[in-house]
PANUGU-117139 format. One record per residue (C-alpha): z, x, y; residue number from 1. Coordinates in steps of 0.02 Angstrom, whole numbers, plus 50000, padded with zeros to 5 digits. Each point is the difference from the previous one (the first is absolute). Example, Ala and Ser with C-alpha at 12.3 -4.5 7.8 and 13.67 -1.06 7.14 Angstrom:
PANUGU-117139
50390 50615 49775 1
49967 50069 50172 2
END
This chain:
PANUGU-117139
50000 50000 50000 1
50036 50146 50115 2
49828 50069 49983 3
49928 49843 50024 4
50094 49955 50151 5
49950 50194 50076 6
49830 49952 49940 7
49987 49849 50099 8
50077 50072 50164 9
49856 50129 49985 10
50151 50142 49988 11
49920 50079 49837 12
49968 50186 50001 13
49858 50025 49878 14
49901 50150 50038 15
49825 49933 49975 16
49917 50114 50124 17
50090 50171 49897 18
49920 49949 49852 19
49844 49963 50064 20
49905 50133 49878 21
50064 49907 49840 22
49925 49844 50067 23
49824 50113 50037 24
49996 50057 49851 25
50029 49812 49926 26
49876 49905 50112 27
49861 50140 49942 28
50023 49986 49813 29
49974 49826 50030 30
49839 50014 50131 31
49939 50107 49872 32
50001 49886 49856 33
49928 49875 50114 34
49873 50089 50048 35
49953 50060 49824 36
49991 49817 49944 37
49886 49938 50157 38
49880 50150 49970 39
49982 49995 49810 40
50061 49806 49971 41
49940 49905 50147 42
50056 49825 50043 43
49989 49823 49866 44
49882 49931 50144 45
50008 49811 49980 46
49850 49891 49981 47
49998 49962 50201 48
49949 50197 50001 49
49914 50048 49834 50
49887 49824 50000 51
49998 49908 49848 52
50024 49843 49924 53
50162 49881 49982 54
50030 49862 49876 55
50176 49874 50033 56
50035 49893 49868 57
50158 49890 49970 58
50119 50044 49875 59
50002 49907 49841 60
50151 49989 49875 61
49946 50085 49852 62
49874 50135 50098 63
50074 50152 50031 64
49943 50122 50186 65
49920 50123 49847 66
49912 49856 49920 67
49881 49974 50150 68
49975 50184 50011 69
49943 50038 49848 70
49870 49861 50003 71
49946 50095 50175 72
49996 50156 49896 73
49898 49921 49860 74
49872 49994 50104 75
49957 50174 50037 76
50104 50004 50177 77
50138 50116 50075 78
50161 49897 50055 79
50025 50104 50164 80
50182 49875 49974 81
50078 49863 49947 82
50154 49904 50065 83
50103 49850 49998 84
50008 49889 50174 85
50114 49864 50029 86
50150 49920 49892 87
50008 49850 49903 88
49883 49885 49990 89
49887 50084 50145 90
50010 50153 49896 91
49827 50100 49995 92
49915 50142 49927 93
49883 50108 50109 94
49873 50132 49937 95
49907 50098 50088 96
49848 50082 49967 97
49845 50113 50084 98
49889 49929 50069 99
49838 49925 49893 100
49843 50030 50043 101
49944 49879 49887 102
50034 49810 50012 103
49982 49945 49812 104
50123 50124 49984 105
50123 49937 50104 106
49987 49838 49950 107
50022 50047 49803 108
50186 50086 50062 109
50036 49834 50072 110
49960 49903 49855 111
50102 50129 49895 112
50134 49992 50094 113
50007 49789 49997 114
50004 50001 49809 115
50150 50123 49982 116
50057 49899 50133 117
49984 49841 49913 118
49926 49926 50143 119
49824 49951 50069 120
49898 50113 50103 121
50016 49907 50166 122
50192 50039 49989 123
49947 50181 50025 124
50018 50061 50187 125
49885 50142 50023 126
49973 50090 50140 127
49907 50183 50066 128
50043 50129 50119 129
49903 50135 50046 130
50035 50171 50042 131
49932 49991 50165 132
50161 49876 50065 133
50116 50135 49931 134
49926 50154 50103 135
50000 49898 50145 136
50182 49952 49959 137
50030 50166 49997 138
49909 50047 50152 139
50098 49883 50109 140
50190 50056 49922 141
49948 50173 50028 142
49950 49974 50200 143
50178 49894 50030 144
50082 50164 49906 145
49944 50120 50131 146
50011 49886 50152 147
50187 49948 49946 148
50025 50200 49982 149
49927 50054 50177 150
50092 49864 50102 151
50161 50018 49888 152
49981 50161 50015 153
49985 50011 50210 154
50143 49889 50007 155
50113 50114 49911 156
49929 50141 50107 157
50017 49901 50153 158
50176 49930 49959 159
50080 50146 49928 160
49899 50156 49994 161
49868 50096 49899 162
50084 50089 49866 163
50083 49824 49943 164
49834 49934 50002 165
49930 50114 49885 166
50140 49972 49899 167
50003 49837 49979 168
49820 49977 49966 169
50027 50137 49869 170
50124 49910 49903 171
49887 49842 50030 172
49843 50094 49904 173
50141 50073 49868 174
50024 49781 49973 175
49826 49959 49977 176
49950 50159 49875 177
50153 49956 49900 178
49977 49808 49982 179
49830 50026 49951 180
50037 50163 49902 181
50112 49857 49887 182
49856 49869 50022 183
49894 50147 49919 184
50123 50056 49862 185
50059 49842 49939 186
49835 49908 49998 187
50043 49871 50108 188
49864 49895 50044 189
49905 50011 50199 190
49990 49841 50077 191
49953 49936 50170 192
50205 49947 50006 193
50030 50170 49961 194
49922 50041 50135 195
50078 49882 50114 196
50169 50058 49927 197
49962 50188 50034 198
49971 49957 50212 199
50156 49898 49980 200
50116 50163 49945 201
49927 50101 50141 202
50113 49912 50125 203
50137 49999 49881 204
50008 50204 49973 205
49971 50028 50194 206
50146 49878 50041 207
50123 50110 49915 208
49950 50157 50059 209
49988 49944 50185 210
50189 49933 49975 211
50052 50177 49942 212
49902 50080 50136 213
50066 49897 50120 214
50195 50054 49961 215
49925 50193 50012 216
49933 49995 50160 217
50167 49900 50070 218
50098 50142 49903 219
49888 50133 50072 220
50021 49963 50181 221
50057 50161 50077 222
50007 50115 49836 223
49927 50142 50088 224
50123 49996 50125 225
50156 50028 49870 226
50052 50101 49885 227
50083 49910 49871 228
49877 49917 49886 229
49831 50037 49942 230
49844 49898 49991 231
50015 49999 49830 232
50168 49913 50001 233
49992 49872 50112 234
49821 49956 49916 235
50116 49961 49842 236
50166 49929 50089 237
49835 49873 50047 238
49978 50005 49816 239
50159 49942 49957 240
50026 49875 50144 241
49864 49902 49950 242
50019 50023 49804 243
50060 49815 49991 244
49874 49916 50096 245
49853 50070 49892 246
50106 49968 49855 247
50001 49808 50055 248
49824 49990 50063 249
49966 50060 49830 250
50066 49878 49900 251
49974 49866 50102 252
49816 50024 50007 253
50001 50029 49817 254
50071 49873 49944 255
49878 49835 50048 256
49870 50139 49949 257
50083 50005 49809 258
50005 49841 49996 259
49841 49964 50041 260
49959 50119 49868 261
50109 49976 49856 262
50014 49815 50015 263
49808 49936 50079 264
49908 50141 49887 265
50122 50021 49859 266
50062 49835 49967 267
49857 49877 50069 268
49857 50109 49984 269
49912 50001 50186 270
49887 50137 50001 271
49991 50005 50166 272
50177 50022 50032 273
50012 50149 49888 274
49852 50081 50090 275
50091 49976 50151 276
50180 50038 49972 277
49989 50147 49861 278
49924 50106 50144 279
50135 49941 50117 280
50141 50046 49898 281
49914 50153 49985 282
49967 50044 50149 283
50176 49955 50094 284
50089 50116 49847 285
49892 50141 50069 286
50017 49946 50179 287
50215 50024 49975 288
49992 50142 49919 289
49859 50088 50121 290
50085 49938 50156 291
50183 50088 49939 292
49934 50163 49915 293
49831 50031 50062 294
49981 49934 50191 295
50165 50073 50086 296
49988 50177 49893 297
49825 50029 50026 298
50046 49952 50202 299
50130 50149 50004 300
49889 50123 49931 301
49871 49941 50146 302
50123 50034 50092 303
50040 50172 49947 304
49847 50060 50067 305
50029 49975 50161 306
50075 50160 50071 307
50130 49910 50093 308
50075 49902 49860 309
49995 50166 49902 310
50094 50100 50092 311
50119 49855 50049 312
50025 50001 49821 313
50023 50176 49985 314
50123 49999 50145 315
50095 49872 49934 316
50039 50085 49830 317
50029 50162 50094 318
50154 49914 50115 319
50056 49939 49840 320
50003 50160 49898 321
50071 50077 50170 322
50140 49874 49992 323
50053 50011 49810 324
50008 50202 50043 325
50108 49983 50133 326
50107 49864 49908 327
50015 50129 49841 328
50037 50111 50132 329
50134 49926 50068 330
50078 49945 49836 331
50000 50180 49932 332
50121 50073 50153 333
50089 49839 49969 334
50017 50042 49836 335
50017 50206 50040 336
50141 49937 50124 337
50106 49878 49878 338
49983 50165 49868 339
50086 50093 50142 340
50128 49901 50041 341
50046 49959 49832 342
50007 50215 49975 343
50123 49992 50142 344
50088 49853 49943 345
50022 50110 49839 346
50058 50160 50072 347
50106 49906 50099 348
50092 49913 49850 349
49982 50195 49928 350
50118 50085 50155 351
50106 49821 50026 352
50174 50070 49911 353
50158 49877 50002 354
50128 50066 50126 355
50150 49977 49875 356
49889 50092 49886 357
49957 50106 50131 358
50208 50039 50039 359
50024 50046 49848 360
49864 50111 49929 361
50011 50179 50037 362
49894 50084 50121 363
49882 50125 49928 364
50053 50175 50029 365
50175 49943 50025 366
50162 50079 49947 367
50107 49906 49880 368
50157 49911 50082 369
50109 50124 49906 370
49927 50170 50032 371
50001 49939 50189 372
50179 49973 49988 373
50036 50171 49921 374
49906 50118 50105 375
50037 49907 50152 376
50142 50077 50135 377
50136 49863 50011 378
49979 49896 50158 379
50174 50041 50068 380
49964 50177 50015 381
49905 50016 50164 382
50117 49849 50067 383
50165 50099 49964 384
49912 50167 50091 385
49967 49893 50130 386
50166 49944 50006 387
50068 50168 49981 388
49932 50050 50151 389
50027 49878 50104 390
50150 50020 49949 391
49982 50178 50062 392
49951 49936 50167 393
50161 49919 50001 394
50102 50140 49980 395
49910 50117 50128 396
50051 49860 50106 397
END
């Protein structure tokens, strides 16, 4: 609970800008794998962008999804894929196909696929798309992807500076290689709604960044006029103080977007919610973890190169070292000082002798008491001579 509570004042102390290399060298194992798949994998490009052929028929009791497909097959054509729609009794079962260049043969899939079906032939939806729709599709989503990234991008520069807007459009291109380095490697299928969904989590990842960078530049206000904290550090005090708000834009974001998944796609079968929200959920996991490991780090070391941060920096650890000398310093003639007094203190308690003690011990060199008293002329002896003569006196007199 304590951690929690610190968590949710923004009063942790996790050093997410000292570790920065670990999360490097994470984010470009996984860029590389990403990029290995798009290169020798490619995308599962939908029928909106390969062309081809679609059949939809309802779902009888009885007729299994692999029923209708192998009657597809039977006929000499490639099932590009085949999927349930729907729930219940508006369940459906949609293949998809290339595209035929012949007609007859198009129409002999259909009537294949109405007598697995159990059905007649005019219960058959079928439908063509060619390639053409897809490029252009693709064409469009492309130009909105650099637009959004030059006036995102001047806004940030604008707003803040340029360094933050290089690193926030960074982390941005670090979202969009990843989701569809996962899109590649798992074999999702490309839709127009994945599409959509991919613009959508472009505003998502920026949102968190910006909200980081905007608790940097407040912390940053007059850093090179102090020496007590580096760039570095108040980049991840920023960090920390905003730790719980990304946390809870997080989950709140992702959570409609699971459900949308797991429950329109998983449980009722809508297609077009899958397309839609399996590259959302995506794409907001890569947009947290970008905007907290990638963005802010990749800012400092922007940062670095700018001579006056640098040797801010550098000054800053110097005044430091500087101190902790003169502190261990100080604490050694304390310590040479307390060894001092306590050698007094000692020699003190050494030479300290008990005056009864002291009254009663002989002196060194001394006499004893009884050779004094033998050798010694009696005391009455010079008073009686001096008695005797003035005594003497007396007479004379």
């Amino acid at each position: 609970m304590n951690t929690l509570r610190r968590l949710y004042r923004g009063e942790t102390n996790i050093d997410f800008i000292g570790h920065r290399k670990r999360w490097y060298i994470a984010s470009a194992i996984i860029v590389l794998v990403c990029l290995a798949s798009l290169i020798f994998r490619g995308f599962n490009f939908g029928i909106e962008f390969a062309g081809g052929s679609q059949f939809q028929v309802p779902a009888q009791p009885g007729v299994s999804l692999q029923d209708v497909r192998a009657a597809v097959e039977n006929q000499g054509v490639t099932v590009v894929s085949a999927q349930t729609a729907g729930s219940g009794s508006a369940q459906k079962y949609v293949i998809r196909t290339p595209e035929f260049k012949d007609s007859g043969k198009q129409a002999a899939v259909k009537d294949a696929v109405a007598k697995a079906d159990h059905v007649s032939a005019d219960k058959v939806d079928t439908s063509e798309v060619s390639s053409s729709w897809g490029s252009a599709v693709t064409d469009k989503a492309l130009l909105a992807l650099v637009v959004f990234l030059v006036v995102v991008g001047a806004y940030i520069w604008i707003r803040f500076e340029q360094k933050m807007a290089i690193a926030g459009l960074a982390a941005l291109a670090h979202d969009l290689l990843l989701t569809a380095g996962i899109y590649s490697v798992v074999g999702f299928e490309v839709t127009p709604g994945t599409v959509v969904g991919l613009l959508t989590i472009l505003g998502f990842s920026l949102y968190d960044s910006v909200v980081v960078f905007d608790k940097v530049d407040e912390n940053a206000r007059g850093l090179l006029g102090s020496s007590r904290y580096t760039y570095a550090e108040v980049a991840n005090q920023a960090v920390n103080q905003t730790l719980m708000r990304s946390i809870n834009t997080s989950l709140i974001g992702l959570l409609p977007v699971a459900g949308l998944l797991f429950v329109g796609a998983g449980m009722l079968g809508v297609g077009t919610l899958k397309d839609l929200a399996l590259v959302l959920f995506v794409g907001m996991l890569t947009g947290a973890y970008s905007s907290l490991f990638l963005a802010t780090p990749w800012l400092v070391d922007l940062k670095l190169l700018d001579k006056r941060y640098k040797l801010h920096t550098q000054r800053v650890l110097a005044r430091r070292a500087a101190g902790k000398s003169a502190e261990g310093g100080t604490e050694a003639k304390a310590g040479r000082a307390g060894s001092a007094n306590a050698g007094e203190s000692g020699a003190d308690a050494e030479t300290r002798v008990d005056p009864v003690a002291a009254s009663t011990a002989p002196r060194v060199g001394a006499k004893p008491a009884g050779a004094r008293a033998a050798g010694a002329k009696p005391a009455g002896g010079k008073q009686g001579q001096s008695r005797k003569r003035s005594g003497g006196g007396g007479k004379r007199r």
